[in-house]
C-alpha positions in Angstrom: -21.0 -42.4 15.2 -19.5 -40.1 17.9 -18.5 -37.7 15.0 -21.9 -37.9 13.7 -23.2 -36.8 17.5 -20.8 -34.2 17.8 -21.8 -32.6 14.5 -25.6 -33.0 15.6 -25.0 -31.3 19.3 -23.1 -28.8 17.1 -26.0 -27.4 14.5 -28.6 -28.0 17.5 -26.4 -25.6 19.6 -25.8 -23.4 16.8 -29.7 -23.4 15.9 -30.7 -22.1 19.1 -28.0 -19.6 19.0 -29.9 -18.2 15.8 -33.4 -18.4 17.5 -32.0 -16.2 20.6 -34.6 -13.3 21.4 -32.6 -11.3 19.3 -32.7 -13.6 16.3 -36.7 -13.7 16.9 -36.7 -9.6 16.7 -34.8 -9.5 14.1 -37.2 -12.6 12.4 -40.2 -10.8 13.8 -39.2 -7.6 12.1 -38.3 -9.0 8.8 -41.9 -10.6 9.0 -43.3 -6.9 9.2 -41.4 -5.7 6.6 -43.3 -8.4 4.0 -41.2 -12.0 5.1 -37.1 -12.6 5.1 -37.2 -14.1 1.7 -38.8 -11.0 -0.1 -35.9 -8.6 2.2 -33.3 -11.3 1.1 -35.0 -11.2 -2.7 -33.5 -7.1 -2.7 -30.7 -6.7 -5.2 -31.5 -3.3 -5.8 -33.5 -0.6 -3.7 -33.7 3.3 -5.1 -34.8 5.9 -2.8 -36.6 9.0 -4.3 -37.4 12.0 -2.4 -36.5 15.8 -1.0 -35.8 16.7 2.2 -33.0 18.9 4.1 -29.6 18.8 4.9 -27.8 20.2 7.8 -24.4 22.0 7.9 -22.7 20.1 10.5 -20.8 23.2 12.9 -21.9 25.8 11.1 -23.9 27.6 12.7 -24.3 31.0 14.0 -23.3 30.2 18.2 -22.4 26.7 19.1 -26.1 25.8 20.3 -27.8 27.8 17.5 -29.7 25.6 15.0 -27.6 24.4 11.7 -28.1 26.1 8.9 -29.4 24.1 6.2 -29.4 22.9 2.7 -32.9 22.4 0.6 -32.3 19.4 -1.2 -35.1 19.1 -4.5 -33.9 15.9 -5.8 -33.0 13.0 -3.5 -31.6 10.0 -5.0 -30.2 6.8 -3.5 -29.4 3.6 -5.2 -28.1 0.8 -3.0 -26.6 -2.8 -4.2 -26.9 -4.5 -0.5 -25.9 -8.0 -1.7 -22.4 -6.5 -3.2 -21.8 -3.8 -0.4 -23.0 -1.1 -3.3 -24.3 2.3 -3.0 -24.7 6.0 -4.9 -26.5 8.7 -3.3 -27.1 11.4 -6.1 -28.6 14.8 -4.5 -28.7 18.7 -6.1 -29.2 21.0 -3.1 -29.4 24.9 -2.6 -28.2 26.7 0.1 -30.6 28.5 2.8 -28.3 30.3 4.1 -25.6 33.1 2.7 -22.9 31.9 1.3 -19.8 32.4 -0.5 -19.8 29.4 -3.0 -22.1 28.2 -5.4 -25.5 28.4 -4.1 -26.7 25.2 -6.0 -24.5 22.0 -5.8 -24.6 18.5 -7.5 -23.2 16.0 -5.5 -22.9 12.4 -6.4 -21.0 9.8 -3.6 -20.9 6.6 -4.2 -19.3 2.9 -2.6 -18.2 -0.3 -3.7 -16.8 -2.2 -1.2 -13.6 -0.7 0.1 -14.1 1.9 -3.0 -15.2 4.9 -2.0 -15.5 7.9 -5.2 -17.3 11.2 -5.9 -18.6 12.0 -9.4 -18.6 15.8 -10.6 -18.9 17.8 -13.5 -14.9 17.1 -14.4 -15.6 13.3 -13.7 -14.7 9.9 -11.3 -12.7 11.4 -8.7 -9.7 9.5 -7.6 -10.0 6.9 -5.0 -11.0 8.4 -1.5 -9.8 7.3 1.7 -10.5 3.4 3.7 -12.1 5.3 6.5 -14.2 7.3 3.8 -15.1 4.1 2.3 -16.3 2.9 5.8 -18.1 5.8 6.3 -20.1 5.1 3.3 -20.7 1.4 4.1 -22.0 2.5 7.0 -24.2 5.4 5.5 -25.3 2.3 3.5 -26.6 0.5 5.8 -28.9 2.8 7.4 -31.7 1.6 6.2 -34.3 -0.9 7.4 -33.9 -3.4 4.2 -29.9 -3.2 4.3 -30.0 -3.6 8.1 -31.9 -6.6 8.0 -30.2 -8.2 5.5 -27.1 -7.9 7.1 -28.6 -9.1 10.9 -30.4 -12.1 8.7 -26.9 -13.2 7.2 -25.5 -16.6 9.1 -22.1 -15.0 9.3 -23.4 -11.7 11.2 -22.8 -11.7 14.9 -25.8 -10.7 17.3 -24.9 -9.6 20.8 -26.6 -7.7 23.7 -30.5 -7.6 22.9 -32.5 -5.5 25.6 -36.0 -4.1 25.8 -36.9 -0.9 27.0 -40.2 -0.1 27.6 -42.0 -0.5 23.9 -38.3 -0.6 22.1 -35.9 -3.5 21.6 -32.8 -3.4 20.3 -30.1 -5.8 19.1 -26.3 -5.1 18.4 -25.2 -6.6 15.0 -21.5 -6.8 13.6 -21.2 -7.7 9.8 -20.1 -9.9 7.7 -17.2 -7.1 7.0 -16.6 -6.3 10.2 -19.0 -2.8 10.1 -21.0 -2.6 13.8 -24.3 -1.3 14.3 -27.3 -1.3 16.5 -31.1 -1.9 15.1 -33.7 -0.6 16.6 -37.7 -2.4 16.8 -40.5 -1.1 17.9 -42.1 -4.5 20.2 -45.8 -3.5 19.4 -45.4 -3.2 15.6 -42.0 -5.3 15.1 -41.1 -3.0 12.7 -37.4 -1.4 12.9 -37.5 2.2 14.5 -33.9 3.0 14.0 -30.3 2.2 12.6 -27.3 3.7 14.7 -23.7 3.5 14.3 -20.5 5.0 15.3 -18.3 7.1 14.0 -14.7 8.6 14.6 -15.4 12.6 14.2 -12.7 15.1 13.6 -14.3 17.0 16.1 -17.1 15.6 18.0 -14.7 12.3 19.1 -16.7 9.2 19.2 -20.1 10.1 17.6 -23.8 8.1 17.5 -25.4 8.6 14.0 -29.2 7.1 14.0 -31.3 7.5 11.5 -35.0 7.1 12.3 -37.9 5.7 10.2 -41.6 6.9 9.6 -44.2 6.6 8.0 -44.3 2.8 6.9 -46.3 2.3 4.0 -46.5 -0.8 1.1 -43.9 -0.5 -1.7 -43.4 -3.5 -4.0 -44.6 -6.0 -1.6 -42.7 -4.4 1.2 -43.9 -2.1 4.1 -41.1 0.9 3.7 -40.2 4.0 5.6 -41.8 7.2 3.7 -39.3 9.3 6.0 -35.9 9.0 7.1 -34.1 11.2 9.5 -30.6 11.0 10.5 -29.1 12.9 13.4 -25.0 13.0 14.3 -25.0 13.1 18.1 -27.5 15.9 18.9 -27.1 17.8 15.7 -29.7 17.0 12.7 -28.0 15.9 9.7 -30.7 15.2 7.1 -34.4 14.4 6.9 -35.6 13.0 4.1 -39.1 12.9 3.1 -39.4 9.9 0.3 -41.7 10.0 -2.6 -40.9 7.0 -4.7 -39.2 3.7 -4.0 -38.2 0.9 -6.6 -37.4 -2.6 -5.6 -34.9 -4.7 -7.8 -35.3 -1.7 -11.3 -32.0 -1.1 -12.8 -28.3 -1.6 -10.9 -26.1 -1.0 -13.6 -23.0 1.6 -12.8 -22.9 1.1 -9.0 -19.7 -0.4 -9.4 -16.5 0.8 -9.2 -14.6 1.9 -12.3 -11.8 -0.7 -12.9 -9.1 2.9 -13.0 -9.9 3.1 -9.5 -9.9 -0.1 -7.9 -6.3 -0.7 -9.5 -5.5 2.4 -7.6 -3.8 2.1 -4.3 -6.3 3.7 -1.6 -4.8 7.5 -0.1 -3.1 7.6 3.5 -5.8 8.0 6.1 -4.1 11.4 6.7 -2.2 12.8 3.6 1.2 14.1 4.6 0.4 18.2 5.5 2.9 20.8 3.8 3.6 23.7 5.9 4.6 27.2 3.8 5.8 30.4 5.6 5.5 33.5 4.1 7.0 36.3 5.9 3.9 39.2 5.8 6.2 41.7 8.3 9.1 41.5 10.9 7.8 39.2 13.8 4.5 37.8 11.5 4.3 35.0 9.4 1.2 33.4 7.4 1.9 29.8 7.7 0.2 28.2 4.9 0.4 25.0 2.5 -1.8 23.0 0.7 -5.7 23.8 1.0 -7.0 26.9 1.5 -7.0 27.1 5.4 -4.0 29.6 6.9 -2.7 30.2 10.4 -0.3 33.3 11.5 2.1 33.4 13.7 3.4 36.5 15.9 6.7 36.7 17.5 6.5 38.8 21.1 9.6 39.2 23.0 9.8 36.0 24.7 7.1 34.0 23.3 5.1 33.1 20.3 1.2 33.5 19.6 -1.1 31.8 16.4 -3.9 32.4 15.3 -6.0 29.7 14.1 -5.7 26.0 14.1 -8.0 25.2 11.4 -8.9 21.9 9.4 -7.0 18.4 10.8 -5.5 17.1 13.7 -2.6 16.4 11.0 -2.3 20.4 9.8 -2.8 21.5 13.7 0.4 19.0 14.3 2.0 20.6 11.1 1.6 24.1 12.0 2.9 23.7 15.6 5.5 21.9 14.7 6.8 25.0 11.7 6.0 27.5 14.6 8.6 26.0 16.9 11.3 26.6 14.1 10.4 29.9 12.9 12.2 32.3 15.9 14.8 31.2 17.9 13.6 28.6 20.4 11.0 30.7 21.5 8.0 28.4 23.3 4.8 29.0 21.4 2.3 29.3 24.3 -1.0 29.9 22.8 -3.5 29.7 19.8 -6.2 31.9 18.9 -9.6 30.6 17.5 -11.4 33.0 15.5 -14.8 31.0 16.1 -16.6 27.7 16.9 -16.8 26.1 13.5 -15.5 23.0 12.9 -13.2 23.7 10.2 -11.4 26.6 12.4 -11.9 24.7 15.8 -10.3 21.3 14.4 -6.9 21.7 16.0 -8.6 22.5 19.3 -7.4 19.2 20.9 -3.9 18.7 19.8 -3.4 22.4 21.1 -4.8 21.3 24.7 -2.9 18.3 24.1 0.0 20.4 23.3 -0.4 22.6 26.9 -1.3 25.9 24.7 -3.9 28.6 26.8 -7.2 29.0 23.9 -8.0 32.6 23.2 -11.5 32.7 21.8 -14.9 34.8 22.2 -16.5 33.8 25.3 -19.4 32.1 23.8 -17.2 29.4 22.3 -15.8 28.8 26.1 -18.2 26.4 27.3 -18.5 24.5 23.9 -14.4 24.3 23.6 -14.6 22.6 27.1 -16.7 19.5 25.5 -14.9 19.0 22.8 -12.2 18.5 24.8 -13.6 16.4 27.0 -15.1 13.8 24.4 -14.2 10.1 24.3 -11.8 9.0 21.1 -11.9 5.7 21.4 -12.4 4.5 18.1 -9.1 6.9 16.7 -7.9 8.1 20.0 -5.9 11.1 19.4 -2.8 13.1 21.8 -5.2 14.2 24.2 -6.9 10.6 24.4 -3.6 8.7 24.7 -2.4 11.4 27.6 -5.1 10.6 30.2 -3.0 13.3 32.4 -2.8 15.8 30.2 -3.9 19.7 31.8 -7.0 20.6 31.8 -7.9 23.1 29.1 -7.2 26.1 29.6 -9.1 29.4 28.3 -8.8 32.9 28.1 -12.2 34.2 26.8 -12.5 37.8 24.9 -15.7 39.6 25.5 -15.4 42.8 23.0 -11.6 43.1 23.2 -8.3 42.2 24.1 -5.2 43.6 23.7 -1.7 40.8 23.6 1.2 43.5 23.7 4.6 43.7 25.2 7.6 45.5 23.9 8.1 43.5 20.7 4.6 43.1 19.3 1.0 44.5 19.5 -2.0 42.2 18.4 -5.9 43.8 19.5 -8.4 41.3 19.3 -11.8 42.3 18.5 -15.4 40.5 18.6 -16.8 41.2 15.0 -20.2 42.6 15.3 -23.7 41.6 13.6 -22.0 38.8 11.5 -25.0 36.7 9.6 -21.6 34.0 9.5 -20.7 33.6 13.4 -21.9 35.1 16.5 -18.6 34.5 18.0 -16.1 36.0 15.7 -12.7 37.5 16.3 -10.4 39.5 14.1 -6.8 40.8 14.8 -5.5 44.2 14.0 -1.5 44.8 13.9 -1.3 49.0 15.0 2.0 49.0 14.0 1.8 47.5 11.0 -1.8 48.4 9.8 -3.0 45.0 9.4 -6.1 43.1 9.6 -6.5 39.6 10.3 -9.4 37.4 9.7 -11.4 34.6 9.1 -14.2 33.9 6.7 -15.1 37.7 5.9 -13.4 37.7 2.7 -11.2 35.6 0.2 -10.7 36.7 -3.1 -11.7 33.7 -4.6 -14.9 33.9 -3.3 -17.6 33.8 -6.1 -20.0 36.6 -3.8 -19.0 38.3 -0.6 -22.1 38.2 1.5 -20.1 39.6 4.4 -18.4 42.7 2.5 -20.5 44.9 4.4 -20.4 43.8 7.8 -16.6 43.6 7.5 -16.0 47.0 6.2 -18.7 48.2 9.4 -16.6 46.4 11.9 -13.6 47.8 10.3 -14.9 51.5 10.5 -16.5 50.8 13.6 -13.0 50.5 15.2 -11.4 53.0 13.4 -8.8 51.0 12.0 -6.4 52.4 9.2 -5.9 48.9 7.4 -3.1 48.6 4.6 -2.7 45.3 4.3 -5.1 42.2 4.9 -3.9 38.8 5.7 -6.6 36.3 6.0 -7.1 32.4 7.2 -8.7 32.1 3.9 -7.2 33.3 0.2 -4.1 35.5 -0.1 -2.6 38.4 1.6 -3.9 41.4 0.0 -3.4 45.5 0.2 -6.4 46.8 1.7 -7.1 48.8 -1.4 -7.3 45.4 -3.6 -9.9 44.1 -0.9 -12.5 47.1 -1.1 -11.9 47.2 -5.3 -12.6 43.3 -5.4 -15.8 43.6 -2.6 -17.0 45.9 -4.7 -17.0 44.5 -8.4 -19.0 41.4 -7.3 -22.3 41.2 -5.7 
């Protein structure tokens, strides 16, 4: 009898746990959307539409607007129920660019599976995090989200209401954490946000927003969706067509690539050195992102720290050993976009002075000063680490001393980045740069505006050693600029 009371205070207690304001939001929104056993009825939900899609730190200064991708043909298929989802896209670029203008792209998720589709095939297996990532991505939309806040296993903490908002913190079933969004008029969900660990931006808010509610399928259904990475647009997504439980098949994994073991979080980085001239050194590897190295009398200088944390580690690391104990003291960035600027932290980490154009200056400081909670990083675990510290070029700067002369110059009028910098070697009559030319480049868009910088300055270039592509003679530069458009 006592057992039987016990188990009775227990589901009474665990009843009203459910029906907690939060559980009546979430209840009162599922009620909007067309009643929790019709969003609990979804095995399948396809999303039709066009839209735009934003180029995440690449843009033309650090507060510019993104430049952006016209997507025509928008299509996301999710499996909520199995932790299933493809998103299927072709998009053309609105904006010049080196690659192919029009891209395919298909990403998909099953479970802890995370794979790409291209014209070549299945990828292999991509990372956990990307996999979470994806799950995530999954789950910001208004059907998924509820489901998930709905399930008895989800955890519900820290409603609030703010003016005509309420919100409610949910953590999965698998352990993914996000924060829904209702509008306390309507009840319908405003918003899905979640968190990320960013290469660059540190711990990052991504919320994407509904509009436009209209009836699909029994449903009421967002005919908009716009997602935003902390300030920065990422897509918006006007939707033309949804279909409720139609066809599933080929969400799932592919049987090669759930046998395979998942990659490292961080693949181990190979460091090459190539010796370009006495005292200079592309440092390269795996990938297609180069730093160089310069040897002055009684220190050493890079320029660029581009892609990872990991290859930033790598490359300081292969710089120490390349010329005699000398300290390596600081690091170049050519510009503000993310792939160049990725190392920024583990060189303040590190103690290295940044050389950059002055219009990165302010930017550099906040990513430097970001939280990384979520993957903290050297500079997160060193709460006493320096302060950054920055020396800022305006048109020009000159790093010389008896053993080596490196001029640093603001590249003018680029369509690319407003805050550019190349190198020139006097002695040695080379150039170095980033993201002006690379001889695998299917167009060069910026073949003019690097041979009018080059003029410009009068420099006498022989030989061109760039953070992208191979070093080159300057002769095989201009003859390969000029046999493609």
């Amino acid at each position: 009898m006592k057992r039987a009371s016990i188990a009775v205070l227990a589901a009474a207690l665990l009843c009203g746990c459910r029906k907690s304001p939060g559980m009546r939001a979430v209840l009162d929104a599922a009620a909007a959307m067309g009643g929790k056993d019709k969003i609990q009825s979804v095995h399948t939900l396809t999303i039709e539409g066009q839209g735009d899609n934003a180029n995440l730190g690449q843009n033309l200064t650090p507060e510019a607007p993104l430049t952006t991708w016209n997507v025509s043909d928008f299509k996301e298929t999710l499996d909520p129920a199995n932790g299933r989802m493809r998103i299927e896209e072709v998009r053309t670029a609105q904006f010049p660019f080196a690659g192919e203008n029009v891209e395919k792209q298909s990403m998909s998720v099953d479970g802890d599976v995370a794979w790409n589709v291209d014209a070549s095939g299945p990828s292999g297996r991509l990372t956990a995090k990307a996999a979470q990532q994806r799950r995530l991505e999954s789950l910001r939309n208004p059907v998924s989200a509820l489901r998930e806040a709905l399930d008895p296993k989800a955890q519900l903490s820290h409603f609030r209401e703010t003016g005509s908002r309420q919100a409610i913190d949910v953590i999965t079933p698998a352990g993914d954490m996000l924060t829904l969004t209702m509008d306390s008029q309507t009840k319908l969900p405003v918003s899905v946000s979640t968190t990320i660990a960013h290469p660059n931006l540190g711990d990052a808010a991504v919320e994407t927003t509904f509009g436009d509610f209209e009836d699909a399928d029994g449903l009421k259904l967002p005919n908009r969706l716009t997602t935003k990475i902390d300030k920065w647009p990422q897509s918006d997504i006007q939707v033309s067509k949804y279909t409720v439980n139609g066809p599933g098949e080929g969400l799932g994994a592919p049987a090669a690539l759930k046998a395979q073991l998942p990659a490292p979080a961080e693949p181990p980085v190979e460091v090459t050195t190539e010796k370009v001239a006495p005292g200079i050194w592309l440092l390269g590897g795996i990938g297609n992102h180069h730093s160089v190295a310069f040897e002055f009398a009684d220190h050493l200088t890079l320029f660029e720290l581009p892609e990872s944390d990991a290859r930033a580690r790598a490359v300081i690391e292969k710089t120490h050993s390349l010329a005699f104990g000398k300290p390596l003291t600081e690091v170049i960035i050519s510009h503000h976009h993310f792939d160049h600027s990725a190392g920024l932290r583990v060189a303040v980490a590190e103690g290295l002075t940044i050389i950059t154009h002055r219009g990165n200056a302010a930017f550099f400081k906040d990513l430097a000063s970001r939280k990384r909670t979520l993957e903290p990083d050297g500079l997160a675990k060193n709460p006493t680490a320096r302060p950054i510290r920055i020396k800022t070029v305006d048109d020009e700067m000159v790093l010389k001393d008896a053993s080596m002369e490196l001029d640093l110059y603001h590249v003018k009028d680029n369509s690319h980045a407003d805050t550019l910098l190349m190198g020139w070697v006097p002695r040695e009559h080379i150039l170095v740069q980033a993201d002006l030319y690379d001889s695998g480049w299917l167009r060069f868009p910026w073949a003019d505006n690097l041979k009018k910088n080059v003029e410009m300055r009068k420099l006498s270039v022989e030989k061109d050693v760039p953070v992208h592509g191979n070093v080159e003679a300057w002769a095989d530069v201009l003859k390969t600029m000029q046999s493609r458009p």
